[in-house]
C-alpha positions as CSV (number, residue, x, y, z in Angstrom):
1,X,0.0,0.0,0.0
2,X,1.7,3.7,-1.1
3,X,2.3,5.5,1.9
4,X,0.2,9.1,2.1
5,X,2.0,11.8,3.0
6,X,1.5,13.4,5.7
7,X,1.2,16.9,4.5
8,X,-1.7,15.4,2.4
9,X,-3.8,13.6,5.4
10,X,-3.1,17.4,7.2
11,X,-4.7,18.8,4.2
12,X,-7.6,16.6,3.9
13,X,-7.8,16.3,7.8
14,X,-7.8,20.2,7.4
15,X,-10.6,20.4,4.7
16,X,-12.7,17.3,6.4
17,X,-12.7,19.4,9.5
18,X,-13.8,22.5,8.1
19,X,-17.0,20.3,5.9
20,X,-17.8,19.2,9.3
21,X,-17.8,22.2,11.4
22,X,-19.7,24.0,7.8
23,X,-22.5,21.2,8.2
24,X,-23.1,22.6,12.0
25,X,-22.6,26.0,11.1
26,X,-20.6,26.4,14.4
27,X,-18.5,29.7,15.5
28,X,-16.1,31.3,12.9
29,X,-12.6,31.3,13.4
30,X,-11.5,34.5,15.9
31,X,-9.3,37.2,14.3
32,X,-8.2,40.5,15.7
33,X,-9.0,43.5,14.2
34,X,-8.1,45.2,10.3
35,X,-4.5,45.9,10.3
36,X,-4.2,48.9,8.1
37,X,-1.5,51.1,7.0
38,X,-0.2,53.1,4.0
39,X,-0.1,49.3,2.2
40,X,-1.7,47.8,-1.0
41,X,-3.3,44.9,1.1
42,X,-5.3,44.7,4.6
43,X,-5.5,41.4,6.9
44,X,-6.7,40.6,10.2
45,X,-3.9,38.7,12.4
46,X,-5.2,36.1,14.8
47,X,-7.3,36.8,18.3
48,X,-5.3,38.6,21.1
49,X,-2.4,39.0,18.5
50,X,0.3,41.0,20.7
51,X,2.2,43.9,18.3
52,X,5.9,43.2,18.6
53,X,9.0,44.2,17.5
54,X,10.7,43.9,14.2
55,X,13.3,41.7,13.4
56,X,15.1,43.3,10.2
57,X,14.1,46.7,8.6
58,X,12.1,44.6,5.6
59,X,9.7,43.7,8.2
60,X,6.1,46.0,8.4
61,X,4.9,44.1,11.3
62,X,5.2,41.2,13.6
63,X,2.5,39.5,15.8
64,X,2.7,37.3,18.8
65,X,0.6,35.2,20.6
66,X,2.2,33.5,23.8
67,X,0.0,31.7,24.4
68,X,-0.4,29.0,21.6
69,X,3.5,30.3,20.7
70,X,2.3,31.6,17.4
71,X,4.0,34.2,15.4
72,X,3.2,36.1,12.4
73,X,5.3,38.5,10.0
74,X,4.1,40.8,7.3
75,X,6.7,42.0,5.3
76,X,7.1,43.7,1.7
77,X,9.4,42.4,-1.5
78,X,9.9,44.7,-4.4
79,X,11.5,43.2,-7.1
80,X,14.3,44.7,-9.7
81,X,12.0,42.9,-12.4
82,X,8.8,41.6,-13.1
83,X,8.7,37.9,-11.8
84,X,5.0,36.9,-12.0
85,X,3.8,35.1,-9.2
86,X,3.0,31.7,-11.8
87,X,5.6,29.9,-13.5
88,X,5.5,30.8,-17.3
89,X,7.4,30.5,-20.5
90,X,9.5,33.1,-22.4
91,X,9.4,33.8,-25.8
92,X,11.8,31.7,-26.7
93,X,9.3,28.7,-25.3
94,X,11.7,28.5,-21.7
95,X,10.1,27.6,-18.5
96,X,10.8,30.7,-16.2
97,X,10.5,29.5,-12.2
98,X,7.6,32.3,-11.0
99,X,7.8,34.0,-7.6
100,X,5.9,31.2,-5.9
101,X,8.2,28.4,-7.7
102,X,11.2,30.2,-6.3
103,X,10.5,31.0,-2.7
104,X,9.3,27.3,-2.7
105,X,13.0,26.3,-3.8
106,X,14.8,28.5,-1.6
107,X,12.6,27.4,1.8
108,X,13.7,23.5,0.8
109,X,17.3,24.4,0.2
110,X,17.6,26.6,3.2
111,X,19.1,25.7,6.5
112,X,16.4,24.3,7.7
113,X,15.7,22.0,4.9
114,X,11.8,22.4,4.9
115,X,9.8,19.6,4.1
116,X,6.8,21.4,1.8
117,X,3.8,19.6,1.3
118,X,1.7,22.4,-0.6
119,X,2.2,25.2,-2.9
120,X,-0.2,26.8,-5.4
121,X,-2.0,30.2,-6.1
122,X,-5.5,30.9,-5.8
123,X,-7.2,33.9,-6.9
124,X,-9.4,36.4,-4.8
125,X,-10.9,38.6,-7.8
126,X,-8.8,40.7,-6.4
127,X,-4.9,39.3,-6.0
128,X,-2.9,36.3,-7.0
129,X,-1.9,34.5,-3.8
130,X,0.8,31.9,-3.3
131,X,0.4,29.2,-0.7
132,X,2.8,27.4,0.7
133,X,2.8,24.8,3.7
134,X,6.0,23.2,4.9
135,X,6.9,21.2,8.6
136,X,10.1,22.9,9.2
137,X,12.8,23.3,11.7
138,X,13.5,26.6,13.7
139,X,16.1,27.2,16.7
140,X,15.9,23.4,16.8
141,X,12.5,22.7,16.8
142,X,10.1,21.4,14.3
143,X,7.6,23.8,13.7
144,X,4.6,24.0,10.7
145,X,5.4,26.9,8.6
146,X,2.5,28.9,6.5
147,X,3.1,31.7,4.1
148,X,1.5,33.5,1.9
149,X,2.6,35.8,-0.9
150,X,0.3,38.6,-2.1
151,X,0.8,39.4,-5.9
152,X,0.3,43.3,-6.3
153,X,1.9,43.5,-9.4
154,X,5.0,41.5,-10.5
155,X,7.7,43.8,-9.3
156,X,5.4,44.0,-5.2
157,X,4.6,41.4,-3.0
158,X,3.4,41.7,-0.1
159,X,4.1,38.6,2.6
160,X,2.5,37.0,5.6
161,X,4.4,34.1,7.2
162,X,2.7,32.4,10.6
163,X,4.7,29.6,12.6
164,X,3.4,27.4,14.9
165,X,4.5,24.2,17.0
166,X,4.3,21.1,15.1
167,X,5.6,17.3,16.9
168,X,8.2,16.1,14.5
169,X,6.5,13.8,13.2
170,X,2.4,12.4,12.8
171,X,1.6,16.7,12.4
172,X,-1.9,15.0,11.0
173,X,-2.9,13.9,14.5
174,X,-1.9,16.9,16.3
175,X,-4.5,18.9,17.5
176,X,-2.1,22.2,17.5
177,X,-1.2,21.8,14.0
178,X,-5.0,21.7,12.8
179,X,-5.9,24.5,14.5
180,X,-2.8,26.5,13.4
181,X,-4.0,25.7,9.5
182,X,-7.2,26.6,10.3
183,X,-6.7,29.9,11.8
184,X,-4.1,30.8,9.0
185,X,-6.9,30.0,6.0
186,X,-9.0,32.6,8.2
187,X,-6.2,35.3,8.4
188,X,-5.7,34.5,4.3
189,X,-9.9,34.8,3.9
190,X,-9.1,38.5,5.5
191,X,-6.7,39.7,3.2
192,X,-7.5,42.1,1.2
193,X,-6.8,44.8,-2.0
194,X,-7.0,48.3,-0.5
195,X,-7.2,51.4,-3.0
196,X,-4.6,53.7,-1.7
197,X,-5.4,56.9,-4.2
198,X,-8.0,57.7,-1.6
199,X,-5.5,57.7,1.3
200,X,-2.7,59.3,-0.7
201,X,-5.5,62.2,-1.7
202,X,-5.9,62.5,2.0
203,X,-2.4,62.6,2.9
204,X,-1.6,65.0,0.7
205,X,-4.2,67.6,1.6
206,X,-2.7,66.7,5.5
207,X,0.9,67.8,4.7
208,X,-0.1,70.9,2.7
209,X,-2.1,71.8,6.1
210,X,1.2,70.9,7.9
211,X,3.3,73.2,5.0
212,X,1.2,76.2,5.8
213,X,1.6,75.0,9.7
214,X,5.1,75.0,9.8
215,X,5.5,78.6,8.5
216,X,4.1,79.8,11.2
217,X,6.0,78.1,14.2
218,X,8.4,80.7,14.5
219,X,10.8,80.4,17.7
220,X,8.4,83.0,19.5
221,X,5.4,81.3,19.1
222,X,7.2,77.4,20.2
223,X,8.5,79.2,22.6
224,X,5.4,81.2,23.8
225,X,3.5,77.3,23.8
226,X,6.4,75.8,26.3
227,X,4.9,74.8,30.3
228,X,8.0,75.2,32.6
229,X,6.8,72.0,34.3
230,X,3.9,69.3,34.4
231,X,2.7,66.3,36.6
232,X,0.9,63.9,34.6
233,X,-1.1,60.9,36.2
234,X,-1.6,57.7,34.4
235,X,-4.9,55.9,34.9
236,X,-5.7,52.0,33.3
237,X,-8.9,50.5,33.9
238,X,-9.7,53.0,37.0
239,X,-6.9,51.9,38.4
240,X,-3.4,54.7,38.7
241,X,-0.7,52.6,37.3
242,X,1.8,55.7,37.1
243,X,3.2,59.0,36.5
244,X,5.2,61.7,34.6
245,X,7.3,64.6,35.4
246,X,7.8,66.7,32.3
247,X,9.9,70.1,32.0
248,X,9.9,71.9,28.5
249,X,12.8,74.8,28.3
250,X,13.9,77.3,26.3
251,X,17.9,75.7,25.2
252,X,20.7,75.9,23.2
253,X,21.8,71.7,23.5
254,X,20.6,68.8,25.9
255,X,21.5,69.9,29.5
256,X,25.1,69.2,30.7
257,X,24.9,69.7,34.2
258,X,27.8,69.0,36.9
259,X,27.9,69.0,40.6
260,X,29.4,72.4,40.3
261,X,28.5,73.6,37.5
262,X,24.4,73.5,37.1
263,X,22.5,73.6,33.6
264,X,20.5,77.0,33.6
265,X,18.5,77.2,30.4
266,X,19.4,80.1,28.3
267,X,17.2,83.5,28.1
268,X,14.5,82.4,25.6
269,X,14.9,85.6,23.6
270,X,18.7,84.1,22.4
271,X,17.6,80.5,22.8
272,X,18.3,78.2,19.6
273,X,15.7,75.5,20.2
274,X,13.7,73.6,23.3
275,X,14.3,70.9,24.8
276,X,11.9,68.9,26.5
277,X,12.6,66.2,29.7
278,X,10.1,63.6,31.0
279,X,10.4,61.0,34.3
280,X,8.4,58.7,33.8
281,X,7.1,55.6,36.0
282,X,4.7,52.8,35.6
283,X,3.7,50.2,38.1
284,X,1.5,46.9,36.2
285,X,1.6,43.1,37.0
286,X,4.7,43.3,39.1
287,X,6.8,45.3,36.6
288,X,7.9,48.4,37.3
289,X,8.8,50.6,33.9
290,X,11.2,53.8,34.6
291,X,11.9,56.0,31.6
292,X,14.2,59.2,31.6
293,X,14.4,60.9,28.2
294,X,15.9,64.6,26.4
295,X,14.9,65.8,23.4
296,X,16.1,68.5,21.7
297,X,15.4,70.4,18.5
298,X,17.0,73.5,17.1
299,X,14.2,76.6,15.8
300,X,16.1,78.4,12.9
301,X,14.0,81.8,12.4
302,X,14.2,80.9,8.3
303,X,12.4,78.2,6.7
304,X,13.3,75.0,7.3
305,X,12.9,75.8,11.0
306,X,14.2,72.6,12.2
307,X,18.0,71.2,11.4
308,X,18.7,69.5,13.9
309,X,18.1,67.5,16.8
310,X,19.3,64.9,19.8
311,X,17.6,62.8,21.9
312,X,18.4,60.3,24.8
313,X,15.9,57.8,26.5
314,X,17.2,55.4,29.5
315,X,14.1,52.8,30.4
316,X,15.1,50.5,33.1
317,X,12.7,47.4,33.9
318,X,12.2,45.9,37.3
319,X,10.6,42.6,37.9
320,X,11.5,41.4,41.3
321,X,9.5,38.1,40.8
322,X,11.3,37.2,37.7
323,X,12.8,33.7,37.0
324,X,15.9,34.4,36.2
325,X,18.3,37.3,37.7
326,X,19.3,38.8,34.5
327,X,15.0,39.3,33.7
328,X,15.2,40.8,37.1
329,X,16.2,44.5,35.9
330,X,16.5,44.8,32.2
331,X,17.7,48.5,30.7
332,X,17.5,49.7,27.0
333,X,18.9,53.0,25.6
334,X,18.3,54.7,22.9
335,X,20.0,58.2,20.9
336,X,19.3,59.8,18.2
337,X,20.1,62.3,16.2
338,X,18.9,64.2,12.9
339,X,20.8,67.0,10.7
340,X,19.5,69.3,7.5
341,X,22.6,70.2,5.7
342,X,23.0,71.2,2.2
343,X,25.6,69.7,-0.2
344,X,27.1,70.4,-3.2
345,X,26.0,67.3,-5.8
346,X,27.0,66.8,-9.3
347,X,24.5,67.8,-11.8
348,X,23.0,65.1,-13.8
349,X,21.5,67.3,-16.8
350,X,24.2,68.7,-17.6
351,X,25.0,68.4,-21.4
352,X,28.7,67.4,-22.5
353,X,28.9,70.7,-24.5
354,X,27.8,72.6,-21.2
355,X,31.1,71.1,-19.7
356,X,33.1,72.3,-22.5
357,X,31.4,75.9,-22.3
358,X,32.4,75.9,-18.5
359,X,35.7,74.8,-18.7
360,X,36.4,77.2,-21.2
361,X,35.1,80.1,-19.3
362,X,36.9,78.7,-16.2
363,X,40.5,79.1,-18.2
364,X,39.4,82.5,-19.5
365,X,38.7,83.5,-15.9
366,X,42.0,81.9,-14.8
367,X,44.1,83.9,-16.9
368,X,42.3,87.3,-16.2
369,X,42.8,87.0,-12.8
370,X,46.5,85.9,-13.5
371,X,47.0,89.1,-15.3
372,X,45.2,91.4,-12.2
373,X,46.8,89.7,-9.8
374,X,44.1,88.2,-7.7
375,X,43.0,84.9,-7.1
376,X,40.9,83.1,-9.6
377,X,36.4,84.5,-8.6
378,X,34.1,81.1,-9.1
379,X,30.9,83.6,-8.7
380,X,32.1,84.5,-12.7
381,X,32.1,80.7,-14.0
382,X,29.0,78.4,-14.2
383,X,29.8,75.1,-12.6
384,X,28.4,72.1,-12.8
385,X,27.0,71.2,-9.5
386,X,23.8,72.3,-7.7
387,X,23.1,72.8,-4.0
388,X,20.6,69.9,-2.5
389,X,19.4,69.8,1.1
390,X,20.0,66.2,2.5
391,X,17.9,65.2,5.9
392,X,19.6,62.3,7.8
393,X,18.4,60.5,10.9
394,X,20.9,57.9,12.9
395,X,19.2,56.3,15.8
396,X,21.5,53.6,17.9
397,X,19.9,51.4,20.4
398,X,21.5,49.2,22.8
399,X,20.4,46.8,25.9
400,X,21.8,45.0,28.5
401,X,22.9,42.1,26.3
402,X,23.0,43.0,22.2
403,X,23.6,46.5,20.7
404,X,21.3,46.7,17.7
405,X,22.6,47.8,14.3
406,X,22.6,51.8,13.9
407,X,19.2,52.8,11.7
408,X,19.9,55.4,9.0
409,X,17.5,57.3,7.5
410,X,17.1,59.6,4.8
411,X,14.3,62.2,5.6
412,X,11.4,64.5,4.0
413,X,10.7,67.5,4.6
414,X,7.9,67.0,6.7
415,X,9.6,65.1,9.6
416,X,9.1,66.7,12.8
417,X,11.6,66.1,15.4
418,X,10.8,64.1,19.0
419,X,11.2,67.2,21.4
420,X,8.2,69.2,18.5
421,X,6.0,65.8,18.3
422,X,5.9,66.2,21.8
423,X,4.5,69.8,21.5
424,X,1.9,69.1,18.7
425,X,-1.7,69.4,20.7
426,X,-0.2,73.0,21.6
427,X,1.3,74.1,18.7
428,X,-2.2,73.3,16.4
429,X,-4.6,76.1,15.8
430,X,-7.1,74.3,18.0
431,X,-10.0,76.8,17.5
432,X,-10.7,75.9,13.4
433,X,-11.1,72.3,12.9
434,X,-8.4,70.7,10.4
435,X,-6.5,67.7,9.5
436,X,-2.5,67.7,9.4
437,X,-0.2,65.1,9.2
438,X,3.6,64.7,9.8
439,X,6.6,61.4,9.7
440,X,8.2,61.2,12.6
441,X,10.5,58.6,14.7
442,X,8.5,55.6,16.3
443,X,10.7,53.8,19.0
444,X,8.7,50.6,19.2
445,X,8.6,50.0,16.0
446,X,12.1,51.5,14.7
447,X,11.2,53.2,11.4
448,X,10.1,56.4,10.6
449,X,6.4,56.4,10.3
450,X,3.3,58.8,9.5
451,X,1.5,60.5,12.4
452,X,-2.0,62.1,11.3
453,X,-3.4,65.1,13.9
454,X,-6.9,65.9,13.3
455,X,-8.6,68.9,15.0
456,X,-12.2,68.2,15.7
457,X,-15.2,71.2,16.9
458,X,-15.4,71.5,20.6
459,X,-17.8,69.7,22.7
460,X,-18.8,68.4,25.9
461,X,-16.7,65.5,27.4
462,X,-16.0,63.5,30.2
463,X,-12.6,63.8,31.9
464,X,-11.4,62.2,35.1
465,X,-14.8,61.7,36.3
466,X,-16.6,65.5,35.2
467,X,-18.3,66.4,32.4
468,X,-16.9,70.0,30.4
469,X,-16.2,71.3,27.1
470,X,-13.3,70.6,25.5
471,X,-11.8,70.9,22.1
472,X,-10.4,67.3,21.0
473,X,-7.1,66.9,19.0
474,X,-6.4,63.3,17.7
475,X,-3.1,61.8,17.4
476,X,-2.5,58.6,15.8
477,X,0.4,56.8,14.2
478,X,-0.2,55.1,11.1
479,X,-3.6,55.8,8.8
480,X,-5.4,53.3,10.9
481,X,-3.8,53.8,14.3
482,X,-5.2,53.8,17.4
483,X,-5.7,57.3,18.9
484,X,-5.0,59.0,21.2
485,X,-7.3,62.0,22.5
486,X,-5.4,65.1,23.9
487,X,-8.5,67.2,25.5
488,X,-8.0,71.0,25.7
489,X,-9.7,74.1,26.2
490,X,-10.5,76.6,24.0
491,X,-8.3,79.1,24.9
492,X,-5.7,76.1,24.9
493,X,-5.4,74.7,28.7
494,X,-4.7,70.9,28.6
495,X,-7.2,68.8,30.2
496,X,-5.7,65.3,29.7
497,X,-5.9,62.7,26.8
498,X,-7.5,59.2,26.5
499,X,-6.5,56.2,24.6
500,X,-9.9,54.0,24.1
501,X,-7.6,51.0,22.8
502,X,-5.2,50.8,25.6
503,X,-7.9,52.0,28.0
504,X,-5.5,54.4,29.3
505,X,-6.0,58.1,30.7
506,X,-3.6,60.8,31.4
507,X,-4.7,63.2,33.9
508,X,-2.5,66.8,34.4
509,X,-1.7,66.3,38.6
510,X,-0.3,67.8,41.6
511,X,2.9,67.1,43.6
512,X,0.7,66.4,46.5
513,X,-1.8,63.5,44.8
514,X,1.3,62.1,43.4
515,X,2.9,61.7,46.9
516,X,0.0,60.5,48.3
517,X,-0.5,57.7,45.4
518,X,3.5,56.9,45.1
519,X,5.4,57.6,48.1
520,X,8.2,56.7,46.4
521,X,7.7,59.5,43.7
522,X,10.6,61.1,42.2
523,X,9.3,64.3,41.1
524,X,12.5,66.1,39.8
525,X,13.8,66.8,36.2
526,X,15.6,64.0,34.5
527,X,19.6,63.9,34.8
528,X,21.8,65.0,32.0
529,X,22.3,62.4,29.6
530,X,26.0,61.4,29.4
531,X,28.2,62.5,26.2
532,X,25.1,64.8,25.7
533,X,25.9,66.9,22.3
């Protein structure tokens, strides 16, 4: 009798299963909400899928579920050349591998030597998408392996790959593995084509609001929007699970203070930027989360106002009841850095007979000058270069154990730095309703990434317990972030925000409540970071 393999009985186990559970019309598979960004396709991860950190920069997203030890990575491929996502012929009658053919080849010649029991393409109406199955190997452990590759166009795919736990071998009796399949044909039922002219459209209309925005944040009116000092209280599920202390000051650099020689900030008539400091604790499920952070950013009184900036964040992590001593106090640092400068670049369109014209002009103008007996004057010769701005971003991060390679970053204009992100619900004009949006830095997820403000009409709102008017201003991060609600008055007095997702409110405080809710409260300014520039 031919043996079956097994990837075949998981498939037919797979498909019998879902026949049965059709027949009794039982409960559909649980997925988490839309995922949604500024990409050409939209998916639902699994239930209780946990955000986490990326891996490598080609990464858009990474889930987690700790639970059932699930993982899931969306990522994006864009090709030098079209390589359909089907295996096809060339003219010449050739049999050209397609996308799907050669991810196939490279997963069973890899490391791990995957074992792949399925690969083909269906088609939503919408997108090609490659499936492919495999019982693999990963840091020594056999694990079933499910990918799928979205076919935009032939030059941009777009990836989701979900491992799972699989025994090593019988994967058709195991209970996991089914369940795994099953919740990965759900997540692939979710995917979806999403029109992006619509969002563009949007986002263009945002950063010309943010253009005409910009112009008018001179460094009197940042300056004039700057509170000396503010206690914030953090509230979770009615329950205070931390605090803030914030200082925002006129300055010239990040503080450098000494024992004898104190950090004063400088007049804010001569000041060349702000810096802002935050202390921050929070206190949830035994962990205690202690965050220091400086962020400056120069103000330049000519458009662009902002070339540079620095910024330094320390978190320390305390978990007394951890396992091991090393997850007992972890620490993470982070700095940054961004510079406008302008360089001379050669100029592409310039014609061969331009160069000729130049350098002929440029010997003329040598030997006048010889004869007047002055140095040779450029400002009389054409040359062929052309002054460009050029926006960089370096951010390093290191922790207690790995130092992470340095991210680099080339910038638009519309980048806002930390320290001026910080500042947005008080540099808005909160009193006409509007829509702005700006790129900016995002430390969890270590990439640059759109932030979208919108202004809404004032109206009446409950805050810490008491109904009054306010005037909301929304922050998210990505297109379809959650927000966060920053609640002010109309003549621009913060009231607190509110994020519905994390079911977290911050509350503007009093050294005395603080004291009272953490006696253990360190309500002072953050010290000066160390090599501060």
């Amino acid at each position: 009798m031919a043996r079956l393999h097994p990837g075949l009985i998981l498939l037919a186990l797979s498909a019998l299963t879902a026949a049965k559970a059709h027949a009794a019309d039982p409960k559909p598979v649980d997925l988490g909400p839309p995922f949604v960004g500024q990409y050409d396709v939209t998916f639902r991860p699994f239930a209780d899928a946990k955000r986490i950190d990326r891996q490598v920069q080609t990464e858009l997203a990474r889930f987690s579920r700790d639970d059932k030890k699930w993982l899931l990575v969306f990522d994006r491929a864009q090709l030098p050349r079209d390589i359909p996502i089907r295996d096809s012929k060339d003219t010449r009658g050739v049999e050209q591998a397609g996308y799907l053919t050669a991810a196939v080849n490279a997963m069973r010649s890899g490391e791990a030597k995957a074992d792949v029991f399925r690969s083909d393409v269906i088609e939503t109406g919408q997108l090609s998408i490659g499936l492919i199955t495999a019982h693999s190997v990963q840091g020594g452990k056999p694990i079933l392996l499910q990918q799928a590759l979205c076919e935009v166009s032939p030059r941009l795919y777009y990836s989701l790959v979900m491992t799972s736990p699989a025994p090593a071998k019988d994967i058709d009796k195991d209970a996991g593995v089914l369940e795994a399949a099953e919740v990965f044909k759900a997540i692939v039922d979710s995917i979806d084509r999403v029109d992006l002219s619509r969002i563009r459209e949007d986002q263009d209309e945002r950063l010309i609001a943010m253009r005409s925005l910009l112009v008018n944040w001179t460094p009197k009116a940042v300056l004039k929007a700057l509170v000396p000092e503010q206690l914030l209280l953090f509230r979770q599920n009615d329950k205070d699970i931390g605090y803030a202390f914030v200082v925002e000051q006129p300055a010239d650099a990040l503080p450098k203070s000494s024992a004898s020689k104190p950090d004063v900030p400088p007049d804010p008539s001569t000041a060349g930027g702000v810096r802002v400091g935050m202390r921050m604790r929070t206190i949830r499920e035994g962990k205690t989360v202690d965050v220091e952070t400086w962020m400056f950013a120069s103000l330049d009184r000519d458009m662009p106002r902002m070339r540079h900036e620095v910024w330094k964040t320390i978190t320390i992590v305390r978990q007394p009841d951890a396992k091991t001593e090393k997850d007992k106090e972890q620490w993470f640092a982070e700095v940054g850095a961004s510079d406008l400068t302008t360089e001379r670049v050669f100029d592409r369109n310039v014609l061969p007979d331009d160069l000729k014209e130049m350098d002929r002009k440029s010997a003329e103008e040598a030997e006048r000058a010889k004869r007047e007996g002055r140095p040779p004057d450029d400002r009389n010769v054409d040359r062929p270069y052309r002054m460009v701005d050029a926006y960089n971003l370096t951010v390093r991060t290191e922790t207690r154990s790995a130092v992470a390679n340095p991210f680099h970053k080339q910038l638009p204009p519309y980048y806002l730095p930390q320290a001026m992100a910080t500042l947005i619900p008080r540099l808005v004009p909160i009193n006409t309703p509007n829509a702005y949006a700006f790129v900016a830095y995002n430390s969890d997820t270590r990439e640059v990434m759109f932030r979208y403000i919108d202004v809404k009409p004032e109206g009446d709102v409950t805050l810490n317990g008491r109904k009054q008017r306010a005037i909301a201003v929304l922050d998210r991060i990505g297109y379809n972030g959650d927000p966060t609600t920053h609640y002010l008055t109309s003549k621009g007095v913060y009231l607190g925000s509110i994020n519905t997702g994390a079911k977290i409110e911050i509350i503007p405080t009093d050294r005395e409540t603080l004291i009272r809710l953490f006696s253990d409260a360190n309500l002072t300014q953050p010290e000066a970071p160390k090599d501060a520039k």
